[in-house]
C-alpha positions in Angstrom: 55.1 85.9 104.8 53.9 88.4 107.3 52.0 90.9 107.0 51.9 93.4 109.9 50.5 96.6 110.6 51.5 99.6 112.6 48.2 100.1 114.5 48.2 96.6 115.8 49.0 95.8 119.6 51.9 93.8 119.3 53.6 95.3 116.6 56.4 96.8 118.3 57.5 93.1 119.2 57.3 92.2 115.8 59.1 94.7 114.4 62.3 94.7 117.0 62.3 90.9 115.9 62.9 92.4 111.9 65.7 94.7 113.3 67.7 91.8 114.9 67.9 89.8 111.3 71.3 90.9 111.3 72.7 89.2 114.3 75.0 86.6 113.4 76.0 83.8 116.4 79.5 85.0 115.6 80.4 83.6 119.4 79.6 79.7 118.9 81.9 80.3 115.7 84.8 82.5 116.7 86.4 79.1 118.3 86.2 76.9 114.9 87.6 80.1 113.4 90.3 80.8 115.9 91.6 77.6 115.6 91.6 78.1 112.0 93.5 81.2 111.8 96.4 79.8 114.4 96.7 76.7 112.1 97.5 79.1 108.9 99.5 81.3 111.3 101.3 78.0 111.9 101.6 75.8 109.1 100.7 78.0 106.1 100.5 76.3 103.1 99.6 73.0 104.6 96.9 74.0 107.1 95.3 75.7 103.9 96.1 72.3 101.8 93.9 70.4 104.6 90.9 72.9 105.1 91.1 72.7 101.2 90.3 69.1 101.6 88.2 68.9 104.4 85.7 71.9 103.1 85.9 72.1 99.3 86.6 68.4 98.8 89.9 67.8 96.5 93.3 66.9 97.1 95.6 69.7 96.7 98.7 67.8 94.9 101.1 70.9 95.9 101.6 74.3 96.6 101.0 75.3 92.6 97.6 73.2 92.4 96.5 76.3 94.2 97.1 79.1 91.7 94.5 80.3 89.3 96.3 80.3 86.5 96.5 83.6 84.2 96.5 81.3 80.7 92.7 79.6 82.5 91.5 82.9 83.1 92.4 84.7 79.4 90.8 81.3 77.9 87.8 81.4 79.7 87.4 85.2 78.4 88.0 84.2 74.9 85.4 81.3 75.0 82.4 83.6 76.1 79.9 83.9 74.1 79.8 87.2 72.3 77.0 88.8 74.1 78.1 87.8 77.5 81.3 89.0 76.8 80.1 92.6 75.8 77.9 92.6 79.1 80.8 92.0 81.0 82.6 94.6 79.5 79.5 97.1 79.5 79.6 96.3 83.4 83.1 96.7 83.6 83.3 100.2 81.9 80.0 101.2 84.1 81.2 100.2 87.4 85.2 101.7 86.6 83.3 105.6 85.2 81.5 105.8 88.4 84.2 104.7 90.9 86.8 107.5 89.1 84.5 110.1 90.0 85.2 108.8 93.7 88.5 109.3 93.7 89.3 111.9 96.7 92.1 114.1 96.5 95.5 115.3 97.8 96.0 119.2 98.5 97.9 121.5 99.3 97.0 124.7 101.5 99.4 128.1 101.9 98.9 130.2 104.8 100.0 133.7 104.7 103.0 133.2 106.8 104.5 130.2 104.5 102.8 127.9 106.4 101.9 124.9 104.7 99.0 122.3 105.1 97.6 119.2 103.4 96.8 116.0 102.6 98.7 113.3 100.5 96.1 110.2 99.0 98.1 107.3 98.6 96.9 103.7 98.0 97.3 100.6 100.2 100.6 98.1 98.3 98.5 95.0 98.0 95.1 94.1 98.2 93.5 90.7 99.0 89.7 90.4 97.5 87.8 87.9 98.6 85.5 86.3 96.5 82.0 83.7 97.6 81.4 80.7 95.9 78.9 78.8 97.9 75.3 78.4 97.1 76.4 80.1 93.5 79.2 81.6 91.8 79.3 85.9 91.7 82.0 87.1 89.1 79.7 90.7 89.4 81.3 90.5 93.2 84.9 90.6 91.3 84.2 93.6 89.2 82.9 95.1 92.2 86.0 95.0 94.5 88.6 94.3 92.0 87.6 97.7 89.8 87.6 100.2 92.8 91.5 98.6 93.6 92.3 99.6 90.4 90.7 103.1 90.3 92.6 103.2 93.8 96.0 103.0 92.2 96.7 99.3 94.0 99.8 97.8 92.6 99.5 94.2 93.7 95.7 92.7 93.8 95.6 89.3 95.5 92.0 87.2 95.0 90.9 84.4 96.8 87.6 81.9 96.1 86.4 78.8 97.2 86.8 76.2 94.3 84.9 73.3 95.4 85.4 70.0 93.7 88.5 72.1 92.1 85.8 73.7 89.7 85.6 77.5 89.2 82.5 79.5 87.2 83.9 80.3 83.8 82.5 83.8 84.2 84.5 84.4 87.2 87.4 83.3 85.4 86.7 85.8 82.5 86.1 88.4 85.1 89.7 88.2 85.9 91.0 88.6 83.1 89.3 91.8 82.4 90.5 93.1 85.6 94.1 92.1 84.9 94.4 89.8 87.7 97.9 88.2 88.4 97.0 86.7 91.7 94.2 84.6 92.4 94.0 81.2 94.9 91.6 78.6 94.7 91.2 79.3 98.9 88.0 80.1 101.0 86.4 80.5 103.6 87.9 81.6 106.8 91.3 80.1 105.7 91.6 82.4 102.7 91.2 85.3 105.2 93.6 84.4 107.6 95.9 83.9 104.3 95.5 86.8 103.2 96.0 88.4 106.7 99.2 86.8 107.7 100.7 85.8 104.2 101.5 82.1 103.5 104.4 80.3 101.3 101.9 80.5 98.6 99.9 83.6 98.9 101.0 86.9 100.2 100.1 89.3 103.3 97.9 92.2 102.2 97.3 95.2 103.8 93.2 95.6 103.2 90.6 92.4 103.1 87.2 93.7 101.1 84.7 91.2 99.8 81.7 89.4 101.5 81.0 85.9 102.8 79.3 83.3 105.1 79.9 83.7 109.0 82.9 82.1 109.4 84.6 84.6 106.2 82.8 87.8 108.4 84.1 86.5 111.7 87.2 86.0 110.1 87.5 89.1 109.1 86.7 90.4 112.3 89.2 89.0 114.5 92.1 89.8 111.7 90.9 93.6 111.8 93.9 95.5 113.0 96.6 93.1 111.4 94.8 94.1 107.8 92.0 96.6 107.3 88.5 95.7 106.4 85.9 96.9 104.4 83.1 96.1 106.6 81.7 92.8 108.5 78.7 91.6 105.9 75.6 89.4 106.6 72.9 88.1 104.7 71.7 89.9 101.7 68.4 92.4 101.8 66.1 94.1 100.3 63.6 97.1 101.6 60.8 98.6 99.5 58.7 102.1 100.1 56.1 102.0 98.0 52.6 103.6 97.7 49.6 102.9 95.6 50.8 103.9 92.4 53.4 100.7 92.7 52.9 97.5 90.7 52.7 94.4 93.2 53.5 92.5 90.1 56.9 94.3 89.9 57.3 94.5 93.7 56.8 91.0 94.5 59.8 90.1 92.3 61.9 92.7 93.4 61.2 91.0 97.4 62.4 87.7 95.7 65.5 89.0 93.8 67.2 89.2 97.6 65.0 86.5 98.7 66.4 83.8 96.3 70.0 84.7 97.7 70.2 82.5 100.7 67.7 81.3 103.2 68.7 83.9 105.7 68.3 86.7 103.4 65.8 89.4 104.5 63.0 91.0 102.0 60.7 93.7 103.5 58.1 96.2 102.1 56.4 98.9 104.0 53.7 100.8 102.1 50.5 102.8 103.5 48.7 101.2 101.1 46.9 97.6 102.8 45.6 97.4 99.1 49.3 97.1 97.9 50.1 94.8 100.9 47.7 92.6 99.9 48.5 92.0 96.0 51.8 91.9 96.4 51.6 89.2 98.9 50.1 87.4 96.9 51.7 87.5 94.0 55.1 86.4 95.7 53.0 83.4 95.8 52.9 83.6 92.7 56.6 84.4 91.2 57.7 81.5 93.7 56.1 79.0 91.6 58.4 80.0 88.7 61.8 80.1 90.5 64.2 77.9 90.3 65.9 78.5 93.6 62.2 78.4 94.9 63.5 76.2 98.0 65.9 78.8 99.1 63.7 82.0 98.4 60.8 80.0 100.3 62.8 79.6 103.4 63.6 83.3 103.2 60.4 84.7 102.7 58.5 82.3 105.3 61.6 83.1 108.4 62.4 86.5 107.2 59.8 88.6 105.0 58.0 90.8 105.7 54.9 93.3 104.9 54.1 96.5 106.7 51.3 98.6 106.5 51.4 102.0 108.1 49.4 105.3 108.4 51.2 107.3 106.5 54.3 107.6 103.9 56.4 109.5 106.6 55.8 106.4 108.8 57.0 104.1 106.5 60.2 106.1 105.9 60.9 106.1 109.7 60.3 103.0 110.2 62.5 102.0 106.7 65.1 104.2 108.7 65.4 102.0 111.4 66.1 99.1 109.6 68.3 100.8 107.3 68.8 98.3 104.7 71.7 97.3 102.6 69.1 97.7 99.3 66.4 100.4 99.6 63.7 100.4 96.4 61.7 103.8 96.5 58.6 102.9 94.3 56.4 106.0 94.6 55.1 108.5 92.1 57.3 111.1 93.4 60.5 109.4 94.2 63.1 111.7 95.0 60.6 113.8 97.2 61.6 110.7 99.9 65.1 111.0 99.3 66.2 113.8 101.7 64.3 112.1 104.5 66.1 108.8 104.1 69.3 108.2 106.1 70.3 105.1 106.3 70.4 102.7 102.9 73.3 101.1 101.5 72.6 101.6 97.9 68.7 103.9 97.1 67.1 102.6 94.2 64.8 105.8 93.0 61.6 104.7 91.0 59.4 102.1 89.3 62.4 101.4 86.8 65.3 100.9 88.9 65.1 97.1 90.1 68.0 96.5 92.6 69.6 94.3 90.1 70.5 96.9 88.1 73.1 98.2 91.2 73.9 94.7 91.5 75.3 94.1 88.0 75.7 97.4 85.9 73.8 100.4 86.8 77.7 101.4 88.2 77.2 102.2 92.0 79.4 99.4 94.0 77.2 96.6 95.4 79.3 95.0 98.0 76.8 97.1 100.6 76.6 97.0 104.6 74.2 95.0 106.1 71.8 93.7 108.7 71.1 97.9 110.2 75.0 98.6 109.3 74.2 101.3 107.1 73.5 103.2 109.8 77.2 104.0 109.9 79.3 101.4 107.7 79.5 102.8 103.5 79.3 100.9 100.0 82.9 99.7 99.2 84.3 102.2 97.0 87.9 103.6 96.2 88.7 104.9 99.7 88.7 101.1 101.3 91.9 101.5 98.8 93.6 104.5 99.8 94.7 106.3 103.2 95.4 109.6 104.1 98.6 111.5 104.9 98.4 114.4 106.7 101.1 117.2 105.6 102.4 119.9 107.5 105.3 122.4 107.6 105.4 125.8 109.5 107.2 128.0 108.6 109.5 130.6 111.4 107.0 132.7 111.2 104.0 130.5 111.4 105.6 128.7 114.7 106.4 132.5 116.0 102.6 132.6 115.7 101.3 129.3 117.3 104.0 127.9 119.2 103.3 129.6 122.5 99.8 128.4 122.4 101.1 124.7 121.2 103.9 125.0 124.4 100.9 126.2 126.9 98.7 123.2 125.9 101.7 120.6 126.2 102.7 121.9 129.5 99.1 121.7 130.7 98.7 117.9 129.9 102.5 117.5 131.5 104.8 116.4 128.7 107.8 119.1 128.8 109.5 117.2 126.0 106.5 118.2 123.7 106.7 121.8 125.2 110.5 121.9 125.0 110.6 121.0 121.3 108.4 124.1 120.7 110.0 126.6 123.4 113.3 125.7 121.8 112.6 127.1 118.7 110.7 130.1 120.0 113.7 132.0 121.2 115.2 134.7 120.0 
C-alpha cells in the first residue's frame, strides 16, 4: 500500500496516477458491446437466450424460464430468518423516510396580471433497475433503486440480474418482495441493458436505466443514453478517509478494506496530517487482511490501488480529498462537521468516528448507488428525481402578453424567425 507524502519530489506524479483510477478502457469494449446491443435490437428474446448461455452458463428452455417469478420471491421472504427479515425491513423503512423527504414539488405562481407560472413533477411510466450479481450478490442495491421508484410515484418497475448457473441470492429474492416487484428477469450484463432500452418479447422498454455494474453494464448504459435516461455511468467502488490524530488506525484500517474487499479495482485512500496515523494504520490493514475472507480480492486492491497520504496540514488534506472527490468520504476528526463546509465534492459524507460507510451502504437511509471514479464532482446519489421530470407551466394572461409581448416580438425578430414574432404581434393588436 503506498504511502506518500505531500513534501516529497515526485508526488505530484503519484498523485495524478490516484485521480485517473476512474478511467475505464470503455473503447476496447464499446465493440463487444455494440454488437451486443444490435443482436437484442435484432433478435430480442433469442439474442438474450444465447448471451444467457454463453455468459451465465444455463440453458434458457423458453421465453418464461426468464421470469422471476412473484410466488419465488414471496417464499424466499417468508423463509428468512426472523432477524434478517426485521433488518430488511428496518432498511427498508430507513431508506423509504429519507427518500420522501426528497420528493421535489410542483407549483403554481400568480402574477398580478393573471399571469400564471409553474412547474408540474411527474414520474417516468416504467423503470428498469438493474441489479449486479458477479463477484457477490447485493439485495441492499435493490432497496436502494427500487425504493426511490416507488417514492417517485413509478407505476411499472422492471428489474433485471445476472442469474448465473440459474441461481439467485435468497435475500435478493426477499428484497423483492418487500418492494412489491412484479417484474424482474433473470438477464445481465450488457444484454439486460440493451433490454431494457429497446424492449424485448419478454421484457419491456423503460424510459430510465439506474443501477451499477461492470464495464460492459456502464458502457452499456452509455451508448443507450438518449433512447432511455441514466442515472449515472459507475466504476469501481471507493472509499476516502480525512482523518487526524485523534482517529483510531484500528477502526480506519477496516473502514479502507470495507471498499477494498469489493473488487480488485476498487480504490481505498486516506489522507491525514498525522505520519503517526499513516503509519499504524498501515499496518494494521496488514493486519485486518489476515482475517478476511475475500483477502485475495481486498489484497489486489490495496497493493494496485491504496493509498496513504500525509500532508502539512488539515486544509491540505481536504483539497487534495477534493480533487479526488470520492464516491464515499469518512471525516474521522475530533471536530467533524467543522470540515464539512469546505468539502465539495463526495458522493455520500460520513461525519465522525461512528459512522462507518457501511452504515450508508445498508441502513443509515441516504441512497448508496453513488458516482464514482472523480464523478462527484458533478454526477449526484440516485435519489427520487432520476424518477421524475419536470414540466414547465405557463399561461399569460391578455394583460400579461400586453406587457411582455413587444419585448418577446423584438427578440424573435432579432434572431430572424417572423413566425415566432407574428404569433405574438398577432395578438398584440388592438
Amino acid at each position: 500500500m503506498l504511502l506518500l507524502k505531500t513534501n516529497e519530489e515526485n508526488f505530484k506524479a503519484q498523485f495524478d496516477e490516484l485521480l485517473r483510477r476512474g478511467h475505464m478502457d470503455m473503447e476496447n469494449v464499446s465493440k463487444i458491446v455494440l454488437t451486443i446491443i444490435a443482436e437484442i435490437k435484432e433478435q430480442g428474446n433469442g439474442a438474450v437466450k444465447a448471451h444467457i448461455e454463453k455468459f451465465d452458463k444455463w440453458y434458457v428452455e423458453n421465453d418464461e424460464a426468464l421470469e422471476v417469478k412473484t410466488a419465488d420471491m414471496k417464499q424466499a421472504y417468508d423463509a428468512l430468518d426472523v432477524k434478517l427479515r426485521e433488518a430488511l425491513e428496518l432498511a427498508y423503512q430507513r431508506i423509504y423516510t429519507y427518500h420522501e423527504k426528497m420528493m421535489p414539488k410542483s407549483w403554481l405562481d400568480f402574477e398580478d396580471n393573471g399571469t400564471v407560472l409553474g412547474q408540474k413533477v411527474t414520474p417516468v411510466d416504467r423503470a428498469g433497475l438493474y441489479i449486479p450479481g458477479g463477484k457477490a450478490a447485493y439485495p441492499s442495491s435493490l432497496l436502494m433503486n427500487a425504493i426511490p421508484a416507488l417514492v417517485a410515484g413509478v407505476k411499472e418497475i422492471v428489474v433485471c440480474t445476472p442469474a448465473p448457473n440459474n441461481e439467485l441470492n435468497p435475500l435478493l429474492l426477499a428484497a423483492m418482495h418487500l418492494c412489491g416487484i412484479k417484474k424482474a428477469y433473470k438477464v445481465g450484463g450488457a444484454s439486460a441493458i440493451a433490454a431494457m432500452a429497446y424492449g424485448t418479447q419478454s421484457i419491456p422498454k423503460v424510459d430510465v436505466i439506474t443501477g451499477p455494474g461492470n464495464i460492459f453494464v456502464a458502457t452499456a448504459k452509455k451508448l443507450v443514453f438518449g433512447e432511455v435516461n441514466i442515472d449515472m455511468i459507475a466504476g469501481p467502488s471507493e472509499i476516502g478517509v480525512l482523518a487526524d490524530e485523534s482517529a483510531n488506525p484500528h477502526h480506519l484500517a477496516i473502514d479502507l478494506l470495507s471498499q477494498a474487499e469489493h473488487d480488485e479495482m476498487a480504490s481505498s485512500i486516506l489522507i491525514t496530517p498525522s505520519l503517526e496515523i499513516a503509519e499504524k494504520t498501515k499496518t494494521e490493514v496488514y493486519a485486518w487482511l489476515e482475517t478476511l475472507e475475500r483477502k485475495a480480492i481486498a489484497e489486489v486492491s490495496i497493493k494496485e490501488r491504496g493509498a496513504i497520504i500525509v500532508t502539512s496540514s488539515m486544509d491540505e488534506a481536504v483539497d487534495l480529498m477534493n480533487q479526488i472527490a470520492p464516491e464515499h468520504l469518512e471525516v474521522v476528526t475530533s471536530h467533524p462537521f467543522d470540515l464539512l463546509p469546505k468539502i465539495r465534492h463526495a458522493g455520500a459524507i460520513f461525519m465522525g468516528a461512528y459512522t462507518p460507510e457501511p452504515m450508508g451502504d445498508y441502513i443509515a437511509g441516504p441512497n448508496h448507488t453513488l458516482p464514482t471514479g472523480g464523478t462527484a464532482k458533478f454526477y449526484s446519489p440516485l435519489g427520487v428525481e432520476n424518477f421524475l421530470k419536470r414540466s414547465s407551466i405557463i399561461s399569460m394572461s391578455k394583460q400579461g402578453i400586453e406587457e411582455i409581448g413587444e419585448a418577446c416580438a423584438l427578440l424573435a425578430h432579432t434572431e430572424g424567425l417572423g413566425a415566432h414574432e407574428a404569433s405574438v404581434r398577432v395578438r398584440l393588436k388592438k
